[in-house]
Biopython code that builds the backbone (N, CA, C, O; Angstrom):
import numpy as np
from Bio.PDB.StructureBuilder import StructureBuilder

atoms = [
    (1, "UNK", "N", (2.873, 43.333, -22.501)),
    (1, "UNK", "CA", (3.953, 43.129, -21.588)),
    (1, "UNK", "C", (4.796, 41.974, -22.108)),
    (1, "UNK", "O", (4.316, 41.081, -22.805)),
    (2, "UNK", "N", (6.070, 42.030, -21.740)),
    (2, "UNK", "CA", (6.830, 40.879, -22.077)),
    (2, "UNK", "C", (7.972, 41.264, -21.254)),
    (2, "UNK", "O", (8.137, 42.263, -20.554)),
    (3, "UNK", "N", (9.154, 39.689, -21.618)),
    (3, "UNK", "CA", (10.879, 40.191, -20.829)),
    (3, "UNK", "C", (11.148, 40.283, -21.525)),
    (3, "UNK", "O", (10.552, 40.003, -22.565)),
    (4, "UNK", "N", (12.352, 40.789, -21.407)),
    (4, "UNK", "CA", (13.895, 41.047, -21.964)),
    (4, "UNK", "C", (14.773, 40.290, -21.004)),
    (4, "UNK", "O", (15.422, 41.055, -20.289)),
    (5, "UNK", "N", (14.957, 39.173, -20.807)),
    (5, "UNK", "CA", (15.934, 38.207, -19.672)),
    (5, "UNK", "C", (15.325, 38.765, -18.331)),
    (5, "UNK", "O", (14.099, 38.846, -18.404)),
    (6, "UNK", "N", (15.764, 39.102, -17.328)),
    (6, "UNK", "CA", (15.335, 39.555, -15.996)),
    (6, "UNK", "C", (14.118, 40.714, -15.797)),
    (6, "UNK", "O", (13.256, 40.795, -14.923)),
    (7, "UNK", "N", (14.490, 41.853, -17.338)),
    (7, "UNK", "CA", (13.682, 43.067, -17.367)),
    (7, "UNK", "C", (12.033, 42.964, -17.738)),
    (7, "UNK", "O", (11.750, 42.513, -18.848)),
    (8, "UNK", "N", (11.223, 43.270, -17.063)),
    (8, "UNK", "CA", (9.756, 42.629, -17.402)),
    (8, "UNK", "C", (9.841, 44.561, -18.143)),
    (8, "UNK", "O", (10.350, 45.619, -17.773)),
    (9, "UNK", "N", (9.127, 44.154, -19.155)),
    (9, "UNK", "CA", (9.115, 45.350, -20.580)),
    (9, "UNK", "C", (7.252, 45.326, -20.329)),
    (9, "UNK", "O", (6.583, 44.325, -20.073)),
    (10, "UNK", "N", (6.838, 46.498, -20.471)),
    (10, "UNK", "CA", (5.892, 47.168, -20.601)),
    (10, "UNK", "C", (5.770, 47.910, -22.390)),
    (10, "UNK", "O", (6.512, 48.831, -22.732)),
    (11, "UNK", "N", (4.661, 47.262, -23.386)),
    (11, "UNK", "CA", (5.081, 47.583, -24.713)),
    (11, "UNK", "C", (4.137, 48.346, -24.955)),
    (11, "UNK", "O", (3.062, 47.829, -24.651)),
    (12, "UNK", "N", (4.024, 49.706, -25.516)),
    (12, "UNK", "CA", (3.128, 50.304, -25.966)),
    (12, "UNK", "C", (2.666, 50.257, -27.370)),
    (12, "UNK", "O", (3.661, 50.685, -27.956)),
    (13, "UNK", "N", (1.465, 49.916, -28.596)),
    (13, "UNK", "CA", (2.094, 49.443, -29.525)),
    (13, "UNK", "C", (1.143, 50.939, -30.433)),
    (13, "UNK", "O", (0.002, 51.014, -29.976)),
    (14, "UNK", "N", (1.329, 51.669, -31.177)),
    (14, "UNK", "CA", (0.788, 52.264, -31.926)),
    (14, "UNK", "C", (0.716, 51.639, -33.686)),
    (14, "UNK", "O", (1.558, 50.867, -34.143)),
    (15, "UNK", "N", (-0.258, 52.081, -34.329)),
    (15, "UNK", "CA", (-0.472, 52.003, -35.724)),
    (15, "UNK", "C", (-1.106, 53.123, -36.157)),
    (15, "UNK", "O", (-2.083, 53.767, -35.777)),
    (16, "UNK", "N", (-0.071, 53.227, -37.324)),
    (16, "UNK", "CA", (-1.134, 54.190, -38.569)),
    (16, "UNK", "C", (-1.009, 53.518, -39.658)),
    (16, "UNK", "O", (0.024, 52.851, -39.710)),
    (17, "UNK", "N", (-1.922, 53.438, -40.837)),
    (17, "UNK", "CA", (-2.315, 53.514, -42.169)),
    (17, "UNK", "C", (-2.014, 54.390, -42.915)),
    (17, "UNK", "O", (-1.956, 54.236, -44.135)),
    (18, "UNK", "N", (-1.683, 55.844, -42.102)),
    (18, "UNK", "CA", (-1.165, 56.626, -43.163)),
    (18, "UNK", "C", (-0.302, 57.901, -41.746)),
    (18, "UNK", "O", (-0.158, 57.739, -40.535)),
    (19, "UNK", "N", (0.054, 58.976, -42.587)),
    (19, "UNK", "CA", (0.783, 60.049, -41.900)),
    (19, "UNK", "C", (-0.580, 61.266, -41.512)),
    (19, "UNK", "O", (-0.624, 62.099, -40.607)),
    (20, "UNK", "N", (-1.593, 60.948, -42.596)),
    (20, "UNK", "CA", (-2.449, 61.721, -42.108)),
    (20, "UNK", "C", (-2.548, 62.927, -40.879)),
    (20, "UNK", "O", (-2.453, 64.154, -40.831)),
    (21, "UNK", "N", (-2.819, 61.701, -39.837)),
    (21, "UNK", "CA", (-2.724, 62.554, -38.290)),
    (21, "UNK", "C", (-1.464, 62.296, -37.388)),
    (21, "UNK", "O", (-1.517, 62.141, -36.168)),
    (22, "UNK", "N", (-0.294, 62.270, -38.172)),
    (22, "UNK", "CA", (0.812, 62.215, -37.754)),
    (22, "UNK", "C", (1.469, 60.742, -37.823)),
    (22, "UNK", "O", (1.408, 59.949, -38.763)),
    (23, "UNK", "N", (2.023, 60.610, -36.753)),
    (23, "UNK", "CA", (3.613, 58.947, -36.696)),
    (23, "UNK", "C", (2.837, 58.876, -35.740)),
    (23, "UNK", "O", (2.180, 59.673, -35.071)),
    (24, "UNK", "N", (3.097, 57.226, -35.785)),
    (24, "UNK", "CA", (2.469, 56.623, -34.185)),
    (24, "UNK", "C", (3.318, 57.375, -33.131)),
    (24, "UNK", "O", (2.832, 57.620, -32.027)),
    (25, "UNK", "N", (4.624, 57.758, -33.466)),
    (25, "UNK", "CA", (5.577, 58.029, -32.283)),
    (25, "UNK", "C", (4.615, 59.422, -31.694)),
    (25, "UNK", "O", (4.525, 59.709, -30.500)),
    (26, "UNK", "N", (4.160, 59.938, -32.454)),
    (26, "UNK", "CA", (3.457, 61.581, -31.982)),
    (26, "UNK", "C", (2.271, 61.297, -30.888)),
    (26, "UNK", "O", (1.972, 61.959, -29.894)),
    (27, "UNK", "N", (1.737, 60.184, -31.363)),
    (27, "UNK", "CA", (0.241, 59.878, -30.757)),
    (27, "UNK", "C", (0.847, 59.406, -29.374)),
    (27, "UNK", "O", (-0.002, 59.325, -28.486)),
    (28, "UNK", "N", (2.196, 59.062, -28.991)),
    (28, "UNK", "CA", (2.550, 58.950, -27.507)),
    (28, "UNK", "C", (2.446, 60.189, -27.051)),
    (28, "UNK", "O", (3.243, 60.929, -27.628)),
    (29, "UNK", "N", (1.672, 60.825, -26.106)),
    (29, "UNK", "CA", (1.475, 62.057, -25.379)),
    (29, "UNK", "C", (1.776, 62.182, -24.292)),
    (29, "UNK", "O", (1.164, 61.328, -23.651)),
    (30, "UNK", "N", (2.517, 62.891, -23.526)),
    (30, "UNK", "CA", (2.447, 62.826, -22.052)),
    (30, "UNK", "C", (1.542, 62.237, -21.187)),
    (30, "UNK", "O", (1.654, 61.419, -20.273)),
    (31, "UNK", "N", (0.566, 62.874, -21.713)),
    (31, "UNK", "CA", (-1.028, 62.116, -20.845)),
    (31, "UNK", "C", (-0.723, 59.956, -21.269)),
    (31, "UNK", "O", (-0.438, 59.009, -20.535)),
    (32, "UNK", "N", (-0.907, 60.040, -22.297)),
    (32, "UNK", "CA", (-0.448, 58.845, -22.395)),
    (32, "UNK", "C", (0.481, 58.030, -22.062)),
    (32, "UNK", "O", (0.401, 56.851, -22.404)),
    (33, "UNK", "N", (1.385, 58.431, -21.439)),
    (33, "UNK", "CA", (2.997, 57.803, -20.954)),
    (33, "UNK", "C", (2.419, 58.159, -19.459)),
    (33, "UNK", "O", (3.290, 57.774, -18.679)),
    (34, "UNK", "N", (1.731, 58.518, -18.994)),
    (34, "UNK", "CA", (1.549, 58.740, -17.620)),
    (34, "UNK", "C", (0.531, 57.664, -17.371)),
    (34, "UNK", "O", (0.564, 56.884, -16.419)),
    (35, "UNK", "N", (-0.651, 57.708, -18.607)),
    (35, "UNK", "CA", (-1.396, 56.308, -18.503)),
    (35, "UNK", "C", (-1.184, 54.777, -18.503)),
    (35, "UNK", "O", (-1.778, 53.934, -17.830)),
    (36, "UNK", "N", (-0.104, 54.599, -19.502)),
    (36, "UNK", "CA", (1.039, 53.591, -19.016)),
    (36, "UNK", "C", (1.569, 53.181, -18.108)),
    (36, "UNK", "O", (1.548, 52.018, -17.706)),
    (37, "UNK", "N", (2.252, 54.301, -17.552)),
    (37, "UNK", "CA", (3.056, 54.048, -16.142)),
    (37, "UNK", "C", (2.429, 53.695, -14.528)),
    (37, "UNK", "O", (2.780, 53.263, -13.430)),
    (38, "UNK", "N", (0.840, 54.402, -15.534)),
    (38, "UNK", "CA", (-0.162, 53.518, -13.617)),
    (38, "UNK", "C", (-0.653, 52.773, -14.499)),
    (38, "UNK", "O", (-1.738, 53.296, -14.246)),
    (39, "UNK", "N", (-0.951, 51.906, -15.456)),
    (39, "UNK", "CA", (-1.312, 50.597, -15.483)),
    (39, "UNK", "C", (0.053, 49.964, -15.302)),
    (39, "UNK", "O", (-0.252, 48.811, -14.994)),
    (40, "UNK", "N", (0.990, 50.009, -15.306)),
    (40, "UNK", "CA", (2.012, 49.365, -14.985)),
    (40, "UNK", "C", (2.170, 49.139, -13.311)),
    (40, "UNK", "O", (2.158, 48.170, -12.552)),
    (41, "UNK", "N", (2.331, 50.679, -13.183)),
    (41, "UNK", "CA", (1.879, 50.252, -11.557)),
    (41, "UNK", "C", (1.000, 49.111, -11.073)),
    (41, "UNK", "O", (1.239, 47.968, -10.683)),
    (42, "UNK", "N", (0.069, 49.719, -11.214)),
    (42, "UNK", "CA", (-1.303, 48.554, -11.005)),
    (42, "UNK", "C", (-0.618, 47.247, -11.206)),
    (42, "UNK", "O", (-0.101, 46.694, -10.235)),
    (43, "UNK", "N", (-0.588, 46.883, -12.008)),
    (43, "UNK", "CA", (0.208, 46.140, -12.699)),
    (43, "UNK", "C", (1.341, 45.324, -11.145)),
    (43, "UNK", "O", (1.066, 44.329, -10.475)),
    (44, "UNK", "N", (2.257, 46.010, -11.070)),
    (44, "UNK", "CA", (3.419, 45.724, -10.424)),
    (44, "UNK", "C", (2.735, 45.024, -9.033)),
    (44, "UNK", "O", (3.039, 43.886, -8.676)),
    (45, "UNK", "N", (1.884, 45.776, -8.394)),
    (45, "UNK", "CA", (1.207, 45.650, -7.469)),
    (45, "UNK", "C", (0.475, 44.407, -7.204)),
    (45, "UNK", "O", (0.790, 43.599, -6.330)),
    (46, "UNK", "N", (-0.925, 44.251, -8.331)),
    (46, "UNK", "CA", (-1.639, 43.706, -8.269)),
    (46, "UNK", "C", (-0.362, 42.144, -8.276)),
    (46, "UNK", "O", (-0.334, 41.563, -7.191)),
    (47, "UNK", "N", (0.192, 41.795, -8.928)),
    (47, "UNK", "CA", (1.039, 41.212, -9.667)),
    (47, "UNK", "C", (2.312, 40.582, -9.092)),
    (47, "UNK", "O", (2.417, 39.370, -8.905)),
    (48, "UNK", "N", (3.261, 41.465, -8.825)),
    (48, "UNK", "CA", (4.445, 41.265, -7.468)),
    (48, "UNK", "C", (5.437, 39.899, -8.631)),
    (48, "UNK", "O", (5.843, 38.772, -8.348)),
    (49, "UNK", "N", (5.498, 40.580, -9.730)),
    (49, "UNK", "CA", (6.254, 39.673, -10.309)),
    (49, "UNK", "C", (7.933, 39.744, -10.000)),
    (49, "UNK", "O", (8.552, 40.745, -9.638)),
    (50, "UNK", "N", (8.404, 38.572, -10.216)),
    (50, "UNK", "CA", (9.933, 38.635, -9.749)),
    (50, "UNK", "C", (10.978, 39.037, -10.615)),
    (50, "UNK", "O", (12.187, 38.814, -10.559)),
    (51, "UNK", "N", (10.309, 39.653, -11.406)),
    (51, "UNK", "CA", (11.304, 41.033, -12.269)),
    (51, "UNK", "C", (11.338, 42.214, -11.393)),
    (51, "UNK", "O", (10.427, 42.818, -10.828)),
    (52, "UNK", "N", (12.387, 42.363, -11.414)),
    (52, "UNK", "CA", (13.082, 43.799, -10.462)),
    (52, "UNK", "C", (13.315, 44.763, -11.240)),
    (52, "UNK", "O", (13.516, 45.920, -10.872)),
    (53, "UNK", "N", (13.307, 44.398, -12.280)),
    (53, "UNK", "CA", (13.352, 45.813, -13.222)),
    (53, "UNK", "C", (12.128, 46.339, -14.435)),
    (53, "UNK", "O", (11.183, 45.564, -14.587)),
    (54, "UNK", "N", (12.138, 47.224, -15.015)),
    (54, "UNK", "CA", (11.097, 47.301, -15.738)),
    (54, "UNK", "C", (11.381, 47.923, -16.719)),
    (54, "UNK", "O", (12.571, 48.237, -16.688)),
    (55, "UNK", "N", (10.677, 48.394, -17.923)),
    (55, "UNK", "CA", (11.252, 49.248, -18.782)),
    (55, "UNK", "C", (10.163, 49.293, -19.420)),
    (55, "UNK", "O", (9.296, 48.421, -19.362)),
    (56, "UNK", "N", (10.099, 50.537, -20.233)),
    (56, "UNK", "CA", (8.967, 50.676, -21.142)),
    (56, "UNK", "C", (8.886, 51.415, -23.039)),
    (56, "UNK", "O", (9.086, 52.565, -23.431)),
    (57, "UNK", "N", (8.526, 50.195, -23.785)),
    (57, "UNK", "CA", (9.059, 50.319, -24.889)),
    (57, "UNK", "C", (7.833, 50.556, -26.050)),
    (57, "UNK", "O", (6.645, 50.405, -25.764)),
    (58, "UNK", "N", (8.199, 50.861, -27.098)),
    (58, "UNK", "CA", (7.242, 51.782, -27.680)),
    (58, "UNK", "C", (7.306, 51.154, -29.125)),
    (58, "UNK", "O", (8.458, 50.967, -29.519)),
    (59, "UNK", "N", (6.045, 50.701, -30.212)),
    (59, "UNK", "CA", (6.437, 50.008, -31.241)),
    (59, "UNK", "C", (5.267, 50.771, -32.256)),
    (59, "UNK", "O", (4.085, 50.929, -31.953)),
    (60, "UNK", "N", (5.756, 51.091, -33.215)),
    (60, "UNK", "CA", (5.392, 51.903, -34.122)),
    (60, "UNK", "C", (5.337, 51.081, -35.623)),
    (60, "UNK", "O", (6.182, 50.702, -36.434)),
    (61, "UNK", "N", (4.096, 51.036, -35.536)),
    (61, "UNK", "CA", (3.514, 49.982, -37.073)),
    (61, "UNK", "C", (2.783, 51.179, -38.159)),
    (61, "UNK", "O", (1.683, 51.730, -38.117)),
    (62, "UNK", "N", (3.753, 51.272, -38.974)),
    (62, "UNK", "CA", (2.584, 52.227, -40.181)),
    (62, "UNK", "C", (3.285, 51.275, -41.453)),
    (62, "UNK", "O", (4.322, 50.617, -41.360)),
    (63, "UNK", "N", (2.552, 51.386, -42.449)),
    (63, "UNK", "CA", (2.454, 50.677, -43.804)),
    (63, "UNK", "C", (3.023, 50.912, -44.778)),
    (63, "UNK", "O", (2.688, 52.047, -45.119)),
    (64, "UNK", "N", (4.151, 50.243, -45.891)),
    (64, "UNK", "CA", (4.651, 50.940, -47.056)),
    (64, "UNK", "C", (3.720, 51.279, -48.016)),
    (64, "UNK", "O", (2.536, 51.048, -47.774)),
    (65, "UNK", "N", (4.199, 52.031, -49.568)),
    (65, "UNK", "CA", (3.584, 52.038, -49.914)),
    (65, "UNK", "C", (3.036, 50.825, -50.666)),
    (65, "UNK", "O", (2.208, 51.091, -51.538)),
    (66, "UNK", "N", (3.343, 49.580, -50.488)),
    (66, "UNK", "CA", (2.832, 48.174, -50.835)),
    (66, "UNK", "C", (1.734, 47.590, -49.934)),
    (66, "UNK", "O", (1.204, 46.560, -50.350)),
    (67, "UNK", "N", (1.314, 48.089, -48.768)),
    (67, "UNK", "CA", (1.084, 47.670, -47.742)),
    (67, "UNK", "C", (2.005, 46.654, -46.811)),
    (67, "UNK", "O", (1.517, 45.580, -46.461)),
    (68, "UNK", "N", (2.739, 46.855, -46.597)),
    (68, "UNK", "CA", (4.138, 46.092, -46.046)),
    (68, "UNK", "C", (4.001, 46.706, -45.144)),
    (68, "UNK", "O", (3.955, 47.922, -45.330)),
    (69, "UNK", "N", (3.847, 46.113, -43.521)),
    (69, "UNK", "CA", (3.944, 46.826, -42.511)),
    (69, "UNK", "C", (5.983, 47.147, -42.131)),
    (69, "UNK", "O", (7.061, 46.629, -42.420)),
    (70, "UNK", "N", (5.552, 48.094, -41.488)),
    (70, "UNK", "CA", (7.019, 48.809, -41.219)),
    (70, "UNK", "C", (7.391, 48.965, -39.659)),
    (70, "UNK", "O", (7.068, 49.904, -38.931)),
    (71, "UNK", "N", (8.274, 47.634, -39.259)),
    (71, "UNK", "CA", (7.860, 48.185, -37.638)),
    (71, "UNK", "C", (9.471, 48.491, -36.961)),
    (71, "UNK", "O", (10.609, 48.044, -37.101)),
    (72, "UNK", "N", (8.847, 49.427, -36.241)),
    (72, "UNK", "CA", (10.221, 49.917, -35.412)),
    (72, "UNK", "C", (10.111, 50.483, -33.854)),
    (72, "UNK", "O", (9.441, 51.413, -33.405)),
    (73, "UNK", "N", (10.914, 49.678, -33.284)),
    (73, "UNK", "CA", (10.864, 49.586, -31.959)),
    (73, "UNK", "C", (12.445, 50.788, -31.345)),
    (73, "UNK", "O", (13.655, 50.940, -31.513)),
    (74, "UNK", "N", (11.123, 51.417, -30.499)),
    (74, "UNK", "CA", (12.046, 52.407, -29.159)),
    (74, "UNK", "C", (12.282, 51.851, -27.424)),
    (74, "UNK", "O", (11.643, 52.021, -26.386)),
    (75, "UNK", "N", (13.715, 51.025, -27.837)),
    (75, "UNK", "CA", (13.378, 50.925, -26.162)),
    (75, "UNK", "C", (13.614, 51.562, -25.260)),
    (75, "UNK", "O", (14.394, 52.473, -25.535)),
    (76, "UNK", "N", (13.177, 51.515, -23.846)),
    (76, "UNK", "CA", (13.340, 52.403, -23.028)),
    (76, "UNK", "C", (12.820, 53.880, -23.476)),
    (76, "UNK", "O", (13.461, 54.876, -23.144)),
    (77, "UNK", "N", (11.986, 53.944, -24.015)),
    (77, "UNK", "CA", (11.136, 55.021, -24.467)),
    (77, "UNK", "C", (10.740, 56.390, -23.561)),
    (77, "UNK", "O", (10.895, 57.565, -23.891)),
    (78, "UNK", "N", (10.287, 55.952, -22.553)),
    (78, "UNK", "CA", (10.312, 56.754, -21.559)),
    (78, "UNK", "C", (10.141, 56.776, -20.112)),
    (78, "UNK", "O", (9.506, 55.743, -19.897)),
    (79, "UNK", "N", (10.293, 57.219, -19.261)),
    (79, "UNK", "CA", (10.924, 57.072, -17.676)),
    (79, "UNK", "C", (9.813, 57.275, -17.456)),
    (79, "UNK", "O", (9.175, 58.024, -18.195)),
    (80, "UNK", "N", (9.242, 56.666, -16.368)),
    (80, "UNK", "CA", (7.659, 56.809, -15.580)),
    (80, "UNK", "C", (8.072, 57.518, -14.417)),
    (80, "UNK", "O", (7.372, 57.426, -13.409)),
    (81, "UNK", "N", (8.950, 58.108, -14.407)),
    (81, "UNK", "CA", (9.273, 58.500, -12.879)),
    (81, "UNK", "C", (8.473, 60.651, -13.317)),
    (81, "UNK", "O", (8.467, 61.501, -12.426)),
]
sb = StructureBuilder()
sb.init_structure("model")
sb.init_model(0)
sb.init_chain("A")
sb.init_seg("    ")
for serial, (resi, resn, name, xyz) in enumerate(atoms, 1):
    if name == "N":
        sb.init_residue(resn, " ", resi, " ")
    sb.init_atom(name, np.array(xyz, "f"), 0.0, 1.0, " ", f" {name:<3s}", serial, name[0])
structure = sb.get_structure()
């Protein structure tokens, strides 16, 4: 979790080592973006933080071929609604 100024951001972070079993972006699944969105809940609840907004962003770490990590961020990734 982190902000963005007022927006409290919910970060999902994936890694691969290789393409093998796909892009981290693939390994986000529905089931998984739904698992997010109630720990976030939970979250909101348990919590009652004074961010009014939320958002949820998605960060994708796989490796060059140097081992140089490669990272690239999706914000607002996807709607929990």
């Amino acid at each position: 979790m982190a902000r963005d100024g007022p927006t409290l951001v919910f970060v999902e972070v994936k890694t691969r080592v290789s393409q093998r079993y796909g892009s981290p972006f693939e390994a986000l699944t529905p089931a998984k973006c739904r698992q997010v969105a109630a720990m976030a809940a939970d979250y909101l609840v348990r919590r009652r933080p004074s961010a009014r907004a939320c958002r949820f962003d998605v960060v994708a770490v796989t490796f060059d071929q140097y081992g140089k990590p490669v990272i690239e961020v999706i914000r607002n990734a996807f709607d929990a609604t």
